[in-house]
MILUMGU-423300 format. One record per atom (N, C-alpha, C, O): residue in three letters; x, y, z negated. Coordinates in steps of 0.001 Angstrom, whole numbers, padded with zeros to 6 digits, always signed. Example, Ala and Ser with C-alpha at 12.3 -4.5 7.8 and 13.67 -1.06 7.14 Angstrom:
2
ala+013190-005690-007800ala+012300-004500-007800ala+013200-003300-007800ala+014236-003319-008465ser+012850-002250-007080ser+013670-001060-007140ser+012900+000030-007870ser+013409+001138-008039
//
This chain:
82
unk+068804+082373-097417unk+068588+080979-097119unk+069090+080138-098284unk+070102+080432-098920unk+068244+078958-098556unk+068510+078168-100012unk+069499+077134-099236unk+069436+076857-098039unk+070305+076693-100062unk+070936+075802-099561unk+070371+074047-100166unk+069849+073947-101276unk+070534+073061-099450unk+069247+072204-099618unk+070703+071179-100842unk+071879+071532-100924unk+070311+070420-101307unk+071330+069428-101999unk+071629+068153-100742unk+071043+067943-099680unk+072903+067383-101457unk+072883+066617-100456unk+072426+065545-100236unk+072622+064851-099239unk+071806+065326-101110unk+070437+064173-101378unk+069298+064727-100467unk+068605+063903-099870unk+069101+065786-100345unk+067536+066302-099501unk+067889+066221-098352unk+067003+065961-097539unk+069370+066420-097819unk+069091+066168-096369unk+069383+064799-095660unk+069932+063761-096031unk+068515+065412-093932unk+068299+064325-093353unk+069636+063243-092583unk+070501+064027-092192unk+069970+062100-092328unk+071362+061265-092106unk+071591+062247-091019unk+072729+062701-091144unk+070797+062899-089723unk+071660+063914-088776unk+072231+065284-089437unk+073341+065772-089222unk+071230+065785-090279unk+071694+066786-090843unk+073082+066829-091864unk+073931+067710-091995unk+072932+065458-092544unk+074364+064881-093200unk+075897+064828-092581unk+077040+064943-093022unk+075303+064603-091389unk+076555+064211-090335unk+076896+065565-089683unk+077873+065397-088954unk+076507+066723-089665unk+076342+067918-089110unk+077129+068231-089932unk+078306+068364-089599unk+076594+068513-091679unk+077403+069186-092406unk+078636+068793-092809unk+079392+069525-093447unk+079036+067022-092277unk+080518+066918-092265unk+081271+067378-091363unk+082331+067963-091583unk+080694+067111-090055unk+081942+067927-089213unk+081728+069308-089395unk+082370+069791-088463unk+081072+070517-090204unk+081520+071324-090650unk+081994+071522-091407unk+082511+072631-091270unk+082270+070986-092546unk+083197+070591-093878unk+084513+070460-093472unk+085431+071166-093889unk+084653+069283-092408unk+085413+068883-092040unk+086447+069403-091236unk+087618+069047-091103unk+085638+070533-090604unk+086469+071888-089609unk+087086+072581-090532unk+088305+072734-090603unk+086038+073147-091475unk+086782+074193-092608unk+087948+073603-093029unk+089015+074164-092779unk+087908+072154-093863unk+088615+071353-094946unk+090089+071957-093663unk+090799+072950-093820unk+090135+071022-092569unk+091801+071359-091590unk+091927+072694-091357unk+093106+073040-091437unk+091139+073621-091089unk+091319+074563-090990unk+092080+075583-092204unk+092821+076563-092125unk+091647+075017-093039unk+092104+075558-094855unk+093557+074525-094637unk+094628+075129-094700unk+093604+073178-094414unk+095031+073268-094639unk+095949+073224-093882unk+097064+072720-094014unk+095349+073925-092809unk+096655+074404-092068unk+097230+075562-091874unk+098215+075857-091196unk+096175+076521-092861unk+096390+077609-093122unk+097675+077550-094712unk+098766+078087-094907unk+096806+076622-095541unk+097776+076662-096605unk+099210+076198-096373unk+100187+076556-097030unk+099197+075293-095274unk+100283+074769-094861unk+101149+076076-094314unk+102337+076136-094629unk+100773+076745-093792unk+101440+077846-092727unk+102083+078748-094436unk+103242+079014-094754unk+101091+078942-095022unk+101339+079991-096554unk+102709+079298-097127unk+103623+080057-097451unk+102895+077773-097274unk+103627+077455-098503unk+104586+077584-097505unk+105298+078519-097873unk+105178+076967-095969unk+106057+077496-095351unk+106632+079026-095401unk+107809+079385-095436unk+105671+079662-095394unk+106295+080899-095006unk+107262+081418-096801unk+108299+081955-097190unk+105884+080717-097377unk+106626+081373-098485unk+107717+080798-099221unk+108243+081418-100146unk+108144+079486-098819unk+109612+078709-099089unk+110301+079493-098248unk+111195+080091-098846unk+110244+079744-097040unk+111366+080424-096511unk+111345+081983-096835unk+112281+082538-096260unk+110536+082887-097608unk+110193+084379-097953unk+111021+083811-099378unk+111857+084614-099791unk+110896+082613-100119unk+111657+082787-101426unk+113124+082791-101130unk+113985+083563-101551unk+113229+081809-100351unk+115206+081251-099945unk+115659+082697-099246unk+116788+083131-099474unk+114751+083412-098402unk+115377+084538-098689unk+115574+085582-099548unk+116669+085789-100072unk+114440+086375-099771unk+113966+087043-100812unk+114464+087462-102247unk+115044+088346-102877unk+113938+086415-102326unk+113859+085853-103839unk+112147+085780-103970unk+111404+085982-103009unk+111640+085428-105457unk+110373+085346-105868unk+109328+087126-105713unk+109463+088062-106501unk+108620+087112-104806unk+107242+088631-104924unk+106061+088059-104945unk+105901+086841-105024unk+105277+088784-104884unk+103927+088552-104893unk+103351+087618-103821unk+102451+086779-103859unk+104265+088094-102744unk+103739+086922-101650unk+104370+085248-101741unk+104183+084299-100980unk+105048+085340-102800unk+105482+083784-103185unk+104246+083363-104032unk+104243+082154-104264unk+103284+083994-104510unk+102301+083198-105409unk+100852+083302-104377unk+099725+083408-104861unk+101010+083271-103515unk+099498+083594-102432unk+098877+081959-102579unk+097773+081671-103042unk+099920+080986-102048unk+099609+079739-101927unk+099118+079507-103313unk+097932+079197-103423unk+100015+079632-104640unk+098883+078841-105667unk+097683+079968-106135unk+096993+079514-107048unk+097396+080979-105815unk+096219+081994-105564unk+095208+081082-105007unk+094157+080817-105590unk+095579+080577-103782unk+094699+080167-103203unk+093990+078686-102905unk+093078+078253-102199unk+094954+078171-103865unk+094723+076530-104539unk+093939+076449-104632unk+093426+075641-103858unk+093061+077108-105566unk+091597+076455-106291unk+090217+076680-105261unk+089034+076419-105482unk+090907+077294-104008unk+089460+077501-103030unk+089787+075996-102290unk+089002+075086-102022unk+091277+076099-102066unk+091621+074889-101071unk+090987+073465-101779unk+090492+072666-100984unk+090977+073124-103157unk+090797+071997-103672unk+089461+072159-103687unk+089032+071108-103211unk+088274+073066-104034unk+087160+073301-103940unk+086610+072600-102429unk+085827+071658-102313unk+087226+073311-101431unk+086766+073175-100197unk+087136+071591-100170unk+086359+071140-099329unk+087666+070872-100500unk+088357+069238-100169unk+087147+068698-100709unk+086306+068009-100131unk+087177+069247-102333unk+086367+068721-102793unk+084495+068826-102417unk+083712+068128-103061unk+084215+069375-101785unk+082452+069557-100729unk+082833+068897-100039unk+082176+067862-100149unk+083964+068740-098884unk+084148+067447-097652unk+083782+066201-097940unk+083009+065508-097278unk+084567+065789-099347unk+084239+064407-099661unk+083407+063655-100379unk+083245+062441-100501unk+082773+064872-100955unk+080911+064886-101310unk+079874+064168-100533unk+078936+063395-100726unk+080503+064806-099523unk+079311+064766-097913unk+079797+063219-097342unk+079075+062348-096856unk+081280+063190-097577unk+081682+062106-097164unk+081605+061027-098005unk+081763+059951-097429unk+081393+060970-099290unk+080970+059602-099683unk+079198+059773-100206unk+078631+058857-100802unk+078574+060960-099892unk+076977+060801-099982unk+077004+059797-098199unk+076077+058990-098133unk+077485+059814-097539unk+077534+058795-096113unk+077419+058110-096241unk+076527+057339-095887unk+078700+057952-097128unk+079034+056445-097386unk+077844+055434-098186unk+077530+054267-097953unk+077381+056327-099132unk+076232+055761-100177unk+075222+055710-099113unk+074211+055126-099503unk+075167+056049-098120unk+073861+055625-097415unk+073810+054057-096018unk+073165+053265-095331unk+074955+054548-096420unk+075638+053566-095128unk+075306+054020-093664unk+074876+053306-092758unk+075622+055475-093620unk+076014+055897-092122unk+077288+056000-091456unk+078328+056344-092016unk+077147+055628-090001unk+078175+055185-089450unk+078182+056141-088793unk+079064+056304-087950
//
């Protein structure tokens, strides 16, 4: 399946793919949220392993994913849907 740009789709289909953006986007940071917790308290004990670098591992999907949410969310905006 092609994926369409966000110019081709239709204002329902626009609004669809934000509240799925929008699920992922909290869903990602409350996952990252749960990661950098665990792993402040895995360092204060620990010390520094591999599982202290998961969170910035996984930075560049988290900022990726923010960054498609607010794509969708200001292609809205440029249309003026409410």
């Amino acid at each position: 399946m092609k994926t369409k740009r966000l110019t081709d789709l239709t204002e329902q289909e626009l609004i669809i793919e934000q509240k799925k953006r929008k699920s992922i986007s909290t869903s990602y940071s409350f996952i990252m949220g749960m990661m950098i917790g665990i792993t402040v308290y895995g360092f204060i004990k620990n010390g520094l392993s591999f599982f202290s670098l998961l969170p910035i591992i996984f930075l560049p999907i988290f900022i990726m994913n923010w960054n498609n949410y607010k794509e969708v969310k200001n292609e809205i905006k440029s249309r003026n849907i409410t």
